[in-house]
N, CA, C and O atoms as a Tripos MOL2 file, in Angstrom:
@<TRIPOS>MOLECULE
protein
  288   287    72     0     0
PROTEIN
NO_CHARGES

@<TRIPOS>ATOM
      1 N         -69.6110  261.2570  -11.7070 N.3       1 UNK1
      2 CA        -70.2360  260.2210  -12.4940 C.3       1 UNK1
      3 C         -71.7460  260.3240  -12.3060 C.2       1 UNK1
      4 O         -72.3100  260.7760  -11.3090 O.2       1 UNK1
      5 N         -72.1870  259.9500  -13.1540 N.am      2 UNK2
      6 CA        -73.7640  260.4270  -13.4360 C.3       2 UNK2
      7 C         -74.8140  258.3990  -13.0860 C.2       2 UNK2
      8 O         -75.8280  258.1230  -12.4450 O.2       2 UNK2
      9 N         -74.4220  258.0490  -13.4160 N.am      3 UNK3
     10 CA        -74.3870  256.4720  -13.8710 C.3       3 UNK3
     11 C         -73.4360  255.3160  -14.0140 C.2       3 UNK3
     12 O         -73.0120  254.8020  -15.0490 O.2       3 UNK3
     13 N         -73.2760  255.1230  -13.2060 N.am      4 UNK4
     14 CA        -72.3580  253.7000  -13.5240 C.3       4 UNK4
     15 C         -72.3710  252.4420  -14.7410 C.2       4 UNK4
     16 O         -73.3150  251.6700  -14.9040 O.2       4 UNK4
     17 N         -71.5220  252.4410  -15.2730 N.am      5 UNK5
     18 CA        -71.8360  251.4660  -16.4540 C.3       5 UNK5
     19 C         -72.2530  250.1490  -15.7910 C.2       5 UNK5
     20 O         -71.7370  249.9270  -14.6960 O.2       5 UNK5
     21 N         -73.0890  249.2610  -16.2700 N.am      6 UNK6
     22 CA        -74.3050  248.8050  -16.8840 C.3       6 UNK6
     23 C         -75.2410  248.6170  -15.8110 C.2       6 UNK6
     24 O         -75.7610  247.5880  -15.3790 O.2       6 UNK6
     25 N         -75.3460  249.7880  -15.4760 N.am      7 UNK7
     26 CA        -76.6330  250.3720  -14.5910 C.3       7 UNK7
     27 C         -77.6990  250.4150  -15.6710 C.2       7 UNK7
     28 O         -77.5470  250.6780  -16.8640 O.2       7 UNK7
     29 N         -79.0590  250.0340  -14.8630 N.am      8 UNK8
     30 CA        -80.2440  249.6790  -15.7620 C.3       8 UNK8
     31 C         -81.0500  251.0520  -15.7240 C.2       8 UNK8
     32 O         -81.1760  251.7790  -14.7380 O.2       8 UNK8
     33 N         -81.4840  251.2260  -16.7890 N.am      9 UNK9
     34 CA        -81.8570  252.5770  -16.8380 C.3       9 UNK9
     35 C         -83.4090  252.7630  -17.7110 C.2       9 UNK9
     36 O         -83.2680  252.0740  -18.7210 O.2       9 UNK9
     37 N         -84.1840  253.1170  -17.7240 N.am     10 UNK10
     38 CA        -85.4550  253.7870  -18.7370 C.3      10 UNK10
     39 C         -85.5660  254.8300  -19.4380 C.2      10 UNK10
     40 O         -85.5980  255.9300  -18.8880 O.2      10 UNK10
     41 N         -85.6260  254.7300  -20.4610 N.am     11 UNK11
     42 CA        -85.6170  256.0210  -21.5690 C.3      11 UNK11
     43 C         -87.0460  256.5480  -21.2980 C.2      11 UNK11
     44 O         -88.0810  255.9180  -21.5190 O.2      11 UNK11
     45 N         -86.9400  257.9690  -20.7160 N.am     12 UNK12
     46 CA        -88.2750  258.4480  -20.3000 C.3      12 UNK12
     47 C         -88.4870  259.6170  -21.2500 C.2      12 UNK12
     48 O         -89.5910  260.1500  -21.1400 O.2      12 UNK12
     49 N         -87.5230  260.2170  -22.3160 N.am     13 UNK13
     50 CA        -88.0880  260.6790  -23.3040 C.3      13 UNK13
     51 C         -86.7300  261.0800  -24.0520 C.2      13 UNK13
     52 O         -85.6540  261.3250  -23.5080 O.2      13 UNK13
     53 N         -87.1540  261.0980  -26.0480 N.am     14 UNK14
     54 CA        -86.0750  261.5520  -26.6650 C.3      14 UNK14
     55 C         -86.2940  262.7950  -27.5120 C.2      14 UNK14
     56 O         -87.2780  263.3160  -28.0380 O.2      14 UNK14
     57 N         -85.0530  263.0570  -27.4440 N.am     15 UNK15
     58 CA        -84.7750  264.4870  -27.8800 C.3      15 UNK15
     59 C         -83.2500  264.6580  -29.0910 C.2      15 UNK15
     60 O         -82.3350  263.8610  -29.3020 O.2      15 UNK15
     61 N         -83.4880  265.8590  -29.6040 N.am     16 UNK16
     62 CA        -82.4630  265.7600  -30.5100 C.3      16 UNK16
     63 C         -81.6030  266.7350  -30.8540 C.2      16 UNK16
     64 O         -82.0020  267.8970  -30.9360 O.2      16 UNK16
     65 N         -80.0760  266.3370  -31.1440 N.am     17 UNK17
     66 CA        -79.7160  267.2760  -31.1740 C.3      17 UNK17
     67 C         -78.7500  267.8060  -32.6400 C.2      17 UNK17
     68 O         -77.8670  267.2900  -33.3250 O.2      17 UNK17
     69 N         -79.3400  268.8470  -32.6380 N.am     18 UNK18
     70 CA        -79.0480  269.8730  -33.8830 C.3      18 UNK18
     71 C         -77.7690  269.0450  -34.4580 C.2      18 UNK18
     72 O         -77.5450  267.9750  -35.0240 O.2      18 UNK18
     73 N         -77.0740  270.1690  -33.9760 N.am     19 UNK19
     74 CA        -75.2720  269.7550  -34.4080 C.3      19 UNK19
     75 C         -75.3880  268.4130  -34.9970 C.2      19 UNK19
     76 O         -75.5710  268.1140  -36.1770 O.2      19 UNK19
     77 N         -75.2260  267.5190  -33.7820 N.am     20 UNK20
     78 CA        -74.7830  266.1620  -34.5080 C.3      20 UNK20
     79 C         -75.5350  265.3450  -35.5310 C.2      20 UNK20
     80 O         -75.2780  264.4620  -36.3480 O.2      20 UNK20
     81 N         -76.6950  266.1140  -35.0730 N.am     21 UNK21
     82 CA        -78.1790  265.4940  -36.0730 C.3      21 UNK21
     83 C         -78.1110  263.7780  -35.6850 C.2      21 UNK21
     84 O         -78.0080  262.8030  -36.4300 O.2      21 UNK21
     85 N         -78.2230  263.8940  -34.0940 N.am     22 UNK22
     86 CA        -78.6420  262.3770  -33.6930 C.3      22 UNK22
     87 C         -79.3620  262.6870  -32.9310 C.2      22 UNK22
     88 O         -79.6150  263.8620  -32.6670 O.2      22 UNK22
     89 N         -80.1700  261.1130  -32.0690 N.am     23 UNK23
     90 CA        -80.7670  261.3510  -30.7460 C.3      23 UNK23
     91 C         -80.0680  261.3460  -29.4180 C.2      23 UNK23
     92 O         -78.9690  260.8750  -29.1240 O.2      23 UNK23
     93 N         -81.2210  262.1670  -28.4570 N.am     24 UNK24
     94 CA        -80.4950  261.9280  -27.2440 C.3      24 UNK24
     95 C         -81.7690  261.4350  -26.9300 C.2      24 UNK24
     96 O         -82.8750  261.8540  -27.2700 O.2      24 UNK24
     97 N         -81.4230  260.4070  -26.1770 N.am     25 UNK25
     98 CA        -81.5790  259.6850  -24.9490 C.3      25 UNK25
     99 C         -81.8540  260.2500  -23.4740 C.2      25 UNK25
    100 O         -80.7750  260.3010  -22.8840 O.2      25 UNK25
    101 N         -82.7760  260.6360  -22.7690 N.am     26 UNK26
    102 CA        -83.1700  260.7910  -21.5190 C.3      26 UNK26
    103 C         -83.2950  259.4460  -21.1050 C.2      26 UNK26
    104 O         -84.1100  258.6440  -21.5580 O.2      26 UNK26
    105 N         -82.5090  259.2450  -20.2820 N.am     27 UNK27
    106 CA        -82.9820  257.5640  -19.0990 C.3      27 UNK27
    107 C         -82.6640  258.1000  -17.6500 C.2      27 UNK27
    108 O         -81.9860  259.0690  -17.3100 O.2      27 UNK27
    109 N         -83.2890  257.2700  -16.9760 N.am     28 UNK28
    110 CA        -83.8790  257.7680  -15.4210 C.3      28 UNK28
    111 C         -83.4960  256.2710  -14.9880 C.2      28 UNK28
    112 O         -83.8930  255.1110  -15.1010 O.2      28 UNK28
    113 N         -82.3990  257.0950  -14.3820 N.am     29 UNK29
    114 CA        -81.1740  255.8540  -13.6610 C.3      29 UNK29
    115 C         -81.4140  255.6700  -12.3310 C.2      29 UNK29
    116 O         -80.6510  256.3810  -11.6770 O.2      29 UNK29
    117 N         -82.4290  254.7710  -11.3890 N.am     30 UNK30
    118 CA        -83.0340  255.2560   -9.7560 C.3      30 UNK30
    119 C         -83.2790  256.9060   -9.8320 C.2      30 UNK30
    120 O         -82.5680  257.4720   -9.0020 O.2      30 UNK30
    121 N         -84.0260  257.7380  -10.5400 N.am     31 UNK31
    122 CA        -84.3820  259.0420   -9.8730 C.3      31 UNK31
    123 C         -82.9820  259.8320  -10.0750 C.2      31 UNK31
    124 O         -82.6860  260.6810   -9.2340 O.2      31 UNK31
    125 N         -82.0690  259.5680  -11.2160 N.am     32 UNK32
    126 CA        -81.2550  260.5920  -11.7760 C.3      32 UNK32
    127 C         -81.1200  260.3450  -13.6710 C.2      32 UNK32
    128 O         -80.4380  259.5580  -14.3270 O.2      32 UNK32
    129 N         -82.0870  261.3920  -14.0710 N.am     33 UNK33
    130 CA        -82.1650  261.6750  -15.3880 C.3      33 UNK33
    131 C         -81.0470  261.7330  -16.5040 C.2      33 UNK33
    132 O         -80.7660  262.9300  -16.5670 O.2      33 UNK33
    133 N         -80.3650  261.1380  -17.2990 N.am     34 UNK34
    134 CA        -79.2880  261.4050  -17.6200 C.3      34 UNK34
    135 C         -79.1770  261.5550  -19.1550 C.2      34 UNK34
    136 O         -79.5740  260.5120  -19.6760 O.2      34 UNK34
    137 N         -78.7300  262.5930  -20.1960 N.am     35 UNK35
    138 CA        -78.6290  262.3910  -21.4570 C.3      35 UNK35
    139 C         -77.7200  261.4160  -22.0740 C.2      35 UNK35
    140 O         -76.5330  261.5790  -21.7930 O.2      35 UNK35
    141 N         -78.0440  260.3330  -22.9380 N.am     36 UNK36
    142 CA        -77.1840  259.8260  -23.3230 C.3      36 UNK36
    143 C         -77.3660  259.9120  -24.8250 C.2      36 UNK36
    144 O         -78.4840  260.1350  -25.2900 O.2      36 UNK36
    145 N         -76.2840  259.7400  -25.6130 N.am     37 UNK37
    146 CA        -76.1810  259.1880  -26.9530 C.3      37 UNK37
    147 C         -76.6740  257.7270  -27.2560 C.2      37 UNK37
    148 O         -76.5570  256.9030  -26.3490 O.2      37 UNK37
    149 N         -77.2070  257.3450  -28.4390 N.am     38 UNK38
    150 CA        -77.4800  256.1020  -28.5800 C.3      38 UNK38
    151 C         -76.3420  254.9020  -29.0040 C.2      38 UNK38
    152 O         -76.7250  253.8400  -29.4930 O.2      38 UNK38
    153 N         -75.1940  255.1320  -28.8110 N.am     39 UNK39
    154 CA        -73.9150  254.3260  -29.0410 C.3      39 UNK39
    155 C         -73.5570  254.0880  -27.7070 C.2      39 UNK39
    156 O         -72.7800  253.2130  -27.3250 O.2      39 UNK39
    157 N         -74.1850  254.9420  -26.9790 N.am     40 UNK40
    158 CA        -74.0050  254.9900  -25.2620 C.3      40 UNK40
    159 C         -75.1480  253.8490  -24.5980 C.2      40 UNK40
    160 O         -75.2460  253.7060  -23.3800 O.2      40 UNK40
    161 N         -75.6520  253.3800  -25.1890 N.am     41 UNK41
    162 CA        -77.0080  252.2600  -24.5470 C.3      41 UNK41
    163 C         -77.1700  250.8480  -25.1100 C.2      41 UNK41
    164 O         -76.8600  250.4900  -26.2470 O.2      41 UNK41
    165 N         -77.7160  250.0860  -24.1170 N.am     42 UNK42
    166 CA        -77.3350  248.4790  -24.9020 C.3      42 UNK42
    167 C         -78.4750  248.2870  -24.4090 C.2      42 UNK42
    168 O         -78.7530  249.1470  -23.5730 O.2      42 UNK42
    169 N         -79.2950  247.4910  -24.5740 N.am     43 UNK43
    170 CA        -80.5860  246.4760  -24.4180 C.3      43 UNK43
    171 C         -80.3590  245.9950  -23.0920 C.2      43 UNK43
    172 O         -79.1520  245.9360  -22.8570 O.2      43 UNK43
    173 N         -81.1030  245.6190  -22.1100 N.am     44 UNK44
    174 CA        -81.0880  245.0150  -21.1270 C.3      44 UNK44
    175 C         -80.3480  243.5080  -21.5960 C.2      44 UNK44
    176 O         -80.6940  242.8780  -22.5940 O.2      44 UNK44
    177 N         -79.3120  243.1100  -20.6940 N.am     45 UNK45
    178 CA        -79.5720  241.6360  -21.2280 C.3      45 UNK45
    179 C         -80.6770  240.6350  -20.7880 C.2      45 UNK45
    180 O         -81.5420  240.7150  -19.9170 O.2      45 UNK45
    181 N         -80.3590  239.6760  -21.6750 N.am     46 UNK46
    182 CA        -82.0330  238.9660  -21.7040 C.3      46 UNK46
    183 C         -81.7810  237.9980  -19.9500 C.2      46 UNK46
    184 O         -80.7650  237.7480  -19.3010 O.2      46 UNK46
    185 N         -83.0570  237.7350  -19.7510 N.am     47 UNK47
    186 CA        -83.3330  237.0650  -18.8050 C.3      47 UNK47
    187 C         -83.1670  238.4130  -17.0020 C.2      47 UNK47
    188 O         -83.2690  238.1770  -15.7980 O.2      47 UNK47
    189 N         -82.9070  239.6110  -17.7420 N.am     48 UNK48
    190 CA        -82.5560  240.4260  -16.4630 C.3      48 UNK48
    191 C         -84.3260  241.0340  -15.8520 C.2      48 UNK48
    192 O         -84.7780  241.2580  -14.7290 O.2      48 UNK48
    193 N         -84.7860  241.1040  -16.9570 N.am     49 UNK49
    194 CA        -86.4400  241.6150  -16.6850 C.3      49 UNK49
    195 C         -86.9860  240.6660  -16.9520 C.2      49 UNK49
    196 O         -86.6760  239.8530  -17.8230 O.2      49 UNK49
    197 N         -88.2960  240.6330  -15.8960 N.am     50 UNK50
    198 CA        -89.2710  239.3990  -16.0820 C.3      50 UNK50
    199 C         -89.9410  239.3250  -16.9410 C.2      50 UNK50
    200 O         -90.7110  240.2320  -17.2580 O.2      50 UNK50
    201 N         -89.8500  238.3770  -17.4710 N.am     51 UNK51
    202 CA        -90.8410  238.1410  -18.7020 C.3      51 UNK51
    203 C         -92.1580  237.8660  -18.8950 C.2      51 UNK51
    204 O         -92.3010  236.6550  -19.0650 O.2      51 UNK51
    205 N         -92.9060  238.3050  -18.9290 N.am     52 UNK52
    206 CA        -94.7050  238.1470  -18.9990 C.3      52 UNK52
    207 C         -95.1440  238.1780  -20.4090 C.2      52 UNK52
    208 O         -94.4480  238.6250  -21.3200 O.2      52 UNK52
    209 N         -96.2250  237.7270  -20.5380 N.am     53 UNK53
    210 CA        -97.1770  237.6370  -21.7700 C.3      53 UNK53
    211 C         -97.7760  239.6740  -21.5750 C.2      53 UNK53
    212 O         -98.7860  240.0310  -22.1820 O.2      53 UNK53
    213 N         -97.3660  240.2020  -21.1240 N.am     54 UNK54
    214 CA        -97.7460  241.4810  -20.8290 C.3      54 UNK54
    215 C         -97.2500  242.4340  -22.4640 C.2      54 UNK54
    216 O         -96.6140  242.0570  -23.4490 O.2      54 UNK54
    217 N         -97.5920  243.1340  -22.2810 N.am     55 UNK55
    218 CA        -97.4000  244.1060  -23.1200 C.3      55 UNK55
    219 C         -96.3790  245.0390  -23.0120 C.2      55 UNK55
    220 O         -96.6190  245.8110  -22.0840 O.2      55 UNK55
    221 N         -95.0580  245.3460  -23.7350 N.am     56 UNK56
    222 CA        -93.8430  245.6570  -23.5420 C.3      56 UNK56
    223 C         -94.6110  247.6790  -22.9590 C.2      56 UNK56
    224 O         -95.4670  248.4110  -23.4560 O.2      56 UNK56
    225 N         -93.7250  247.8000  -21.7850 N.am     57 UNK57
    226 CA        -93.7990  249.4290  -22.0700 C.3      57 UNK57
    227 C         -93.2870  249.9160  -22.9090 C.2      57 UNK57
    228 O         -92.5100  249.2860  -23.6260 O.2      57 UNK57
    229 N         -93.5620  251.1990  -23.0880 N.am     58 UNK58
    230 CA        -93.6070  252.0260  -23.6640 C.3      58 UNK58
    231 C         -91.7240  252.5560  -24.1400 C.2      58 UNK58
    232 O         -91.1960  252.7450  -25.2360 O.2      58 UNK58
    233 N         -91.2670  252.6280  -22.9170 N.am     59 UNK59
    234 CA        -89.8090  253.0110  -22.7080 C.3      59 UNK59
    235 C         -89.3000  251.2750  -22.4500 C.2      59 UNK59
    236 O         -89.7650  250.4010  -21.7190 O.2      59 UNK59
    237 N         -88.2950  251.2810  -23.2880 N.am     60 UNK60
    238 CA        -87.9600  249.6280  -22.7690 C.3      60 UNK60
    239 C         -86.4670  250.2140  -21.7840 C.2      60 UNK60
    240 O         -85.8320  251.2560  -21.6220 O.2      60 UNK60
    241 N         -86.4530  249.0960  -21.4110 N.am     61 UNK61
    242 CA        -85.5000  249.3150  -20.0510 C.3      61 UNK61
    243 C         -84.1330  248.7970  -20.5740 C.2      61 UNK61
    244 O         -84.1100  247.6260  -20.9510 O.2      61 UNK61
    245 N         -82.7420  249.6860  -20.6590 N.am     62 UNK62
    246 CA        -81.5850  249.6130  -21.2330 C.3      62 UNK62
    247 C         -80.2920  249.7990  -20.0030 C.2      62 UNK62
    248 O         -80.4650  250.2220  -18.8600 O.2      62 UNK62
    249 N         -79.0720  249.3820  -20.5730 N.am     63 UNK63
    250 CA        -78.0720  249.7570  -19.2330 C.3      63 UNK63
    251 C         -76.9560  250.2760  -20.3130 C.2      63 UNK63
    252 O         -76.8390  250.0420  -21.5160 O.2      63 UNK63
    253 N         -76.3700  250.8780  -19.6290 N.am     64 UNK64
    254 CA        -74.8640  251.5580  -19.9890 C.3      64 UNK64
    255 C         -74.1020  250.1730  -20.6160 C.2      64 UNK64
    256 O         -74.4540  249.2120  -19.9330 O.2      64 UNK64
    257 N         -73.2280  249.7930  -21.6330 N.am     65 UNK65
    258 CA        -72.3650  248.7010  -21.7490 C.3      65 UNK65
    259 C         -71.3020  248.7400  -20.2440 C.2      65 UNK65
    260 O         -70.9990  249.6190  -19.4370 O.2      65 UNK65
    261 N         -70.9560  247.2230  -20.4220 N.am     66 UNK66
    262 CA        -69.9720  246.7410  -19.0110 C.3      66 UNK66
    263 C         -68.4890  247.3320  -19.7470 C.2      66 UNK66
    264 O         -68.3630  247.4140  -20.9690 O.2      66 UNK66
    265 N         -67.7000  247.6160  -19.0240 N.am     67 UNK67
    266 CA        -66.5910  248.3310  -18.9610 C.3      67 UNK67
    267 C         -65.8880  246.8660  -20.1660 C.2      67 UNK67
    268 O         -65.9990  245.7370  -19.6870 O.2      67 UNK67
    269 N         -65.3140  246.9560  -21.4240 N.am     68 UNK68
    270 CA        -64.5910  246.2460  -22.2540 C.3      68 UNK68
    271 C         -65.4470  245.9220  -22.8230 C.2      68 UNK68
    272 O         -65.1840  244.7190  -22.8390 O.2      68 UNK68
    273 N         -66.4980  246.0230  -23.4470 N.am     69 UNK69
    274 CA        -67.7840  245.4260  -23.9920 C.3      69 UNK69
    275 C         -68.2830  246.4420  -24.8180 C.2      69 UNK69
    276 O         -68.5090  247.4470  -24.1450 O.2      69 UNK69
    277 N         -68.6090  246.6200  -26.2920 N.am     70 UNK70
    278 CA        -68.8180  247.3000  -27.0120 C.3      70 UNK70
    279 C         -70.3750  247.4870  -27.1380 C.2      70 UNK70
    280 O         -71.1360  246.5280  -27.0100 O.2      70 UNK70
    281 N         -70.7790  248.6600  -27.3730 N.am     71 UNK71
    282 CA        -71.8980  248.9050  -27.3480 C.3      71 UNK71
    283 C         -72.2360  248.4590  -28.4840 C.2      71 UNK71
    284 O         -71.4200  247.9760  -29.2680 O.2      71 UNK71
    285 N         -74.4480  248.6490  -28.8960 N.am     72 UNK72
    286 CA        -74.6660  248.2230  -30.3550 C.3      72 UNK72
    287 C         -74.2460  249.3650  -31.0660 C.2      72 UNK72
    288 O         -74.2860  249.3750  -32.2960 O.2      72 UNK72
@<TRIPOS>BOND
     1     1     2 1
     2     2     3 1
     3     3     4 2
     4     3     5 am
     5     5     6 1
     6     6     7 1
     7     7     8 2
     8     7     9 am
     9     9    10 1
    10    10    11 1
    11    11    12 2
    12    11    13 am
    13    13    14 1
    14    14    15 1
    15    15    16 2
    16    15    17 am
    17    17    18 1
    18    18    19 1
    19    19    20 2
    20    19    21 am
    21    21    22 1
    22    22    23 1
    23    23    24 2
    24    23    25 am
    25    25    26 1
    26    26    27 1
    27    27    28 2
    28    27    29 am
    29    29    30 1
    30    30    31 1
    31    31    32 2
    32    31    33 am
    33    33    34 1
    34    34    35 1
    35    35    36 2
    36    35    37 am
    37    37    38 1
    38    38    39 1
    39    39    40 2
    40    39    41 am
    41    41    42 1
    42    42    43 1
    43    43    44 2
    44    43    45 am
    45    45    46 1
    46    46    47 1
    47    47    48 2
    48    47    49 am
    49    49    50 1
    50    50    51 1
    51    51    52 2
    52    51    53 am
    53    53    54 1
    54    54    55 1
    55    55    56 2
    56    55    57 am
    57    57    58 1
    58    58    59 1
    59    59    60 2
    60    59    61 am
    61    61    62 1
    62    62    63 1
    63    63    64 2
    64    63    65 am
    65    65    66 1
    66    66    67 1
    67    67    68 2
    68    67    69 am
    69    69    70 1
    70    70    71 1
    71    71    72 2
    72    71    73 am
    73    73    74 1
    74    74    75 1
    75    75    76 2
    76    75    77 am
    77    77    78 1
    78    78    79 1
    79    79    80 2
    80    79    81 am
    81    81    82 1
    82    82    83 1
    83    83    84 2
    84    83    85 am
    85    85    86 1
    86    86    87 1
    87    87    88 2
    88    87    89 am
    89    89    90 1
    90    90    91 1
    91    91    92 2
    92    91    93 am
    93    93    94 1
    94    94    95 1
    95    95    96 2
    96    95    97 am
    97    97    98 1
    98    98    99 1
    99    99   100 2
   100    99   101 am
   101   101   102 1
   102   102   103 1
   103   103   104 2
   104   103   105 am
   105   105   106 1
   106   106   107 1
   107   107   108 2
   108   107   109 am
   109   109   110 1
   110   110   111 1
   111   111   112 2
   112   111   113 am
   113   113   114 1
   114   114   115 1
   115   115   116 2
   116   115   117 am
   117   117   118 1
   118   118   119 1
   119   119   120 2
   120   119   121 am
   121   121   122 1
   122   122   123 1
   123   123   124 2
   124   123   125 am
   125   125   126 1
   126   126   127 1
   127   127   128 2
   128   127   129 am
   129   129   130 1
   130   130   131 1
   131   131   132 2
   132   131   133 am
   133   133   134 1
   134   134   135 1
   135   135   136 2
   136   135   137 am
   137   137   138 1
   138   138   139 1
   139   139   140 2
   140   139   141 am
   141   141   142 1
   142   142   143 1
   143   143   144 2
   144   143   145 am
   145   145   146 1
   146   146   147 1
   147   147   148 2
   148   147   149 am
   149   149   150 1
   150   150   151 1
   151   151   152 2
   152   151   153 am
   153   153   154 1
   154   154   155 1
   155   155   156 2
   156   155   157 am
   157   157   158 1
   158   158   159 1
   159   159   160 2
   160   159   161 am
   161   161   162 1
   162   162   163 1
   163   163   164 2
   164   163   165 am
   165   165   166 1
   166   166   167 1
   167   167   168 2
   168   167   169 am
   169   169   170 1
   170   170   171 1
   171   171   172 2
   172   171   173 am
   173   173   174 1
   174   174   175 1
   175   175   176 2
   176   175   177 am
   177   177   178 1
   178   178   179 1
   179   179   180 2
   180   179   181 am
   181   181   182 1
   182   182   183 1
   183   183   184 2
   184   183   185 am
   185   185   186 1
   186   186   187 1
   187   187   188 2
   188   187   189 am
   189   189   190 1
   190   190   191 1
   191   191   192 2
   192   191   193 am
   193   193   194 1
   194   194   195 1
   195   195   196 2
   196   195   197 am
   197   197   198 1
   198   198   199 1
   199   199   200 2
   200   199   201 am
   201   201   202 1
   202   202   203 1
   203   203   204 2
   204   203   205 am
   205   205   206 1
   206   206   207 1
   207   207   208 2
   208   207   209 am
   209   209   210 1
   210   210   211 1
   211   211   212 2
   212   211   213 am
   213   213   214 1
   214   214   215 1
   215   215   216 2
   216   215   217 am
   217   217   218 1
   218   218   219 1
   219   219   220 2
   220   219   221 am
   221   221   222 1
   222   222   223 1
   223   223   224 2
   224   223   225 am
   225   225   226 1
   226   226   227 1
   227   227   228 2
   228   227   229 am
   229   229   230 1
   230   230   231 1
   231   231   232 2
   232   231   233 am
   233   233   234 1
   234   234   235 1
   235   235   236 2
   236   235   237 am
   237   237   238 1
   238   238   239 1
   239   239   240 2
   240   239   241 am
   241   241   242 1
   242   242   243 1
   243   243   244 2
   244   243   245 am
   245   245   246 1
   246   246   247 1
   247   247   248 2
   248   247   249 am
   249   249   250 1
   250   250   251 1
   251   251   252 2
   252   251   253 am
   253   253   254 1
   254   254   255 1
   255   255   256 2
   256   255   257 am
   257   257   258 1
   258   258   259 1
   259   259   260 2
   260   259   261 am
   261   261   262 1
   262   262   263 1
   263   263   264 2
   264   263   265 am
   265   265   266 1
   266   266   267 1
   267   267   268 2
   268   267   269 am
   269   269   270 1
   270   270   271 1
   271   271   272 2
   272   271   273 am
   273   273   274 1
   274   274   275 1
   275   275   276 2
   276   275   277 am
   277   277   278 1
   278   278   279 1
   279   279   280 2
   280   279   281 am
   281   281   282 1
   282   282   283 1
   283   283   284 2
   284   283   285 am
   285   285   286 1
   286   286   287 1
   287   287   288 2
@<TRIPOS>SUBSTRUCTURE
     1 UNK1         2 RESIDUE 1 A UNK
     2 UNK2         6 RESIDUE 1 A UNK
     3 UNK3        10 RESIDUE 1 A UNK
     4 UNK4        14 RESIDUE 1 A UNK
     5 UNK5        18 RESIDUE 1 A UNK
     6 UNK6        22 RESIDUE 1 A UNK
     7 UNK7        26 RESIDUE 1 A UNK
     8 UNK8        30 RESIDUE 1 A UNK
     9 UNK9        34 RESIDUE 1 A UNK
    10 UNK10       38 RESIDUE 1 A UNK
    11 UNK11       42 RESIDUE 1 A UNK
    12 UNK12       46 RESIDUE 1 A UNK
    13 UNK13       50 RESIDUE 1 A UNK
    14 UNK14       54 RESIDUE 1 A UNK
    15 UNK15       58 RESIDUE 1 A UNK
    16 UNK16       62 RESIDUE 1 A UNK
    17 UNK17       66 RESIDUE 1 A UNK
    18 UNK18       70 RESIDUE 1 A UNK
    19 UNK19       74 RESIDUE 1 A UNK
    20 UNK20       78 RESIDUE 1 A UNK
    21 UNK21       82 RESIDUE 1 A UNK
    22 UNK22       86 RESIDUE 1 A UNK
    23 UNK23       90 RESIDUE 1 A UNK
    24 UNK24       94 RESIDUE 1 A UNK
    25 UNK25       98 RESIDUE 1 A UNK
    26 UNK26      102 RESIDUE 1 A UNK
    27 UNK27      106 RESIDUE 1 A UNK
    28 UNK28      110 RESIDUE 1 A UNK
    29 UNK29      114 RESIDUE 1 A UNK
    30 UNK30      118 RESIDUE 1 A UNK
    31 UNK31      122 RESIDUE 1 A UNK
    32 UNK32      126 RESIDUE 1 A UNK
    33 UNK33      130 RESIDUE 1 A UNK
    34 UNK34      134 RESIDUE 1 A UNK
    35 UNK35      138 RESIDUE 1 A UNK
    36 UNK36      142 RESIDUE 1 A UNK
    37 UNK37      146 RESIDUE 1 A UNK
    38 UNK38      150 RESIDUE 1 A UNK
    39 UNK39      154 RESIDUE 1 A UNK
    40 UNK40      158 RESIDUE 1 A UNK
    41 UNK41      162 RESIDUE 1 A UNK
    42 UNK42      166 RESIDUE 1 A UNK
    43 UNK43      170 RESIDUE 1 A UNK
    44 UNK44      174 RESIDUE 1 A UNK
    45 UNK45      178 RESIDUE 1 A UNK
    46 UNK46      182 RESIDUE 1 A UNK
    47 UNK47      186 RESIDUE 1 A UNK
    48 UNK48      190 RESIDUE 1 A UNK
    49 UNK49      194 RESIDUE 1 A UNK
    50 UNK50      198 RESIDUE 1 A UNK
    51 UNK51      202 RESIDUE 1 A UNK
    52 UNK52      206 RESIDUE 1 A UNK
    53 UNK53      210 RESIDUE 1 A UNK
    54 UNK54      214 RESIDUE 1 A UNK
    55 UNK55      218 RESIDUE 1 A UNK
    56 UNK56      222 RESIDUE 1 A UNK
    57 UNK57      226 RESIDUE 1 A UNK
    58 UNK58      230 RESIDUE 1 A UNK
    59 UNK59      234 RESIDUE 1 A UNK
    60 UNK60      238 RESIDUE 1 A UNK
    61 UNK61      242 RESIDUE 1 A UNK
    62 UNK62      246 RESIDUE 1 A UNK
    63 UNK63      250 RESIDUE 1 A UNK
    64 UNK64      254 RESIDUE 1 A UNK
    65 UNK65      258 RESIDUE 1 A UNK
    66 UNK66      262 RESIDUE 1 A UNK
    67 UNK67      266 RESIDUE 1 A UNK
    68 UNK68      270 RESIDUE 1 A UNK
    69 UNK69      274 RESIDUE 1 A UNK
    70 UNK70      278 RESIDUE 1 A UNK
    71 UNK71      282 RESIDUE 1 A UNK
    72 UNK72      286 RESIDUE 1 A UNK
């Protein structure tokens, strides 16, 4: 296992792939890089990151869906 589902993760860069003609997903799960599909990633849920008047990064911060829980 690469990631545990709904481990919080950062998309640190995307890439694409031919064949399926979708994106992949690079997220950096604690210091392990992992490709995912985008049917494979859900939004942080709300209230899990602090909220500031700050300026969103760049990579927003996503987790694997919880085991019975459908992804977007």
């Amino acid at each position: 296992m690469l990631a545990a589902r709904g481990a919080l993760g950062e998309i640190v860069n995307i890439g694409h792939a031919t064949e399926e003609n979708e994106p992949i997903y690079l997220v950096d799960f604690a210091g392990c890089v992992v490709g995912c599909l985008e049917d494979e990633l859900v939004p942080a849920p709300h209230g899990l990151l602090p909220e500031t008047d700050d300026v969103m990064p760049a990579s927003p911060a996503l987790a694997l869906p919880e085991p019975g829980k459908d992804a977007l």
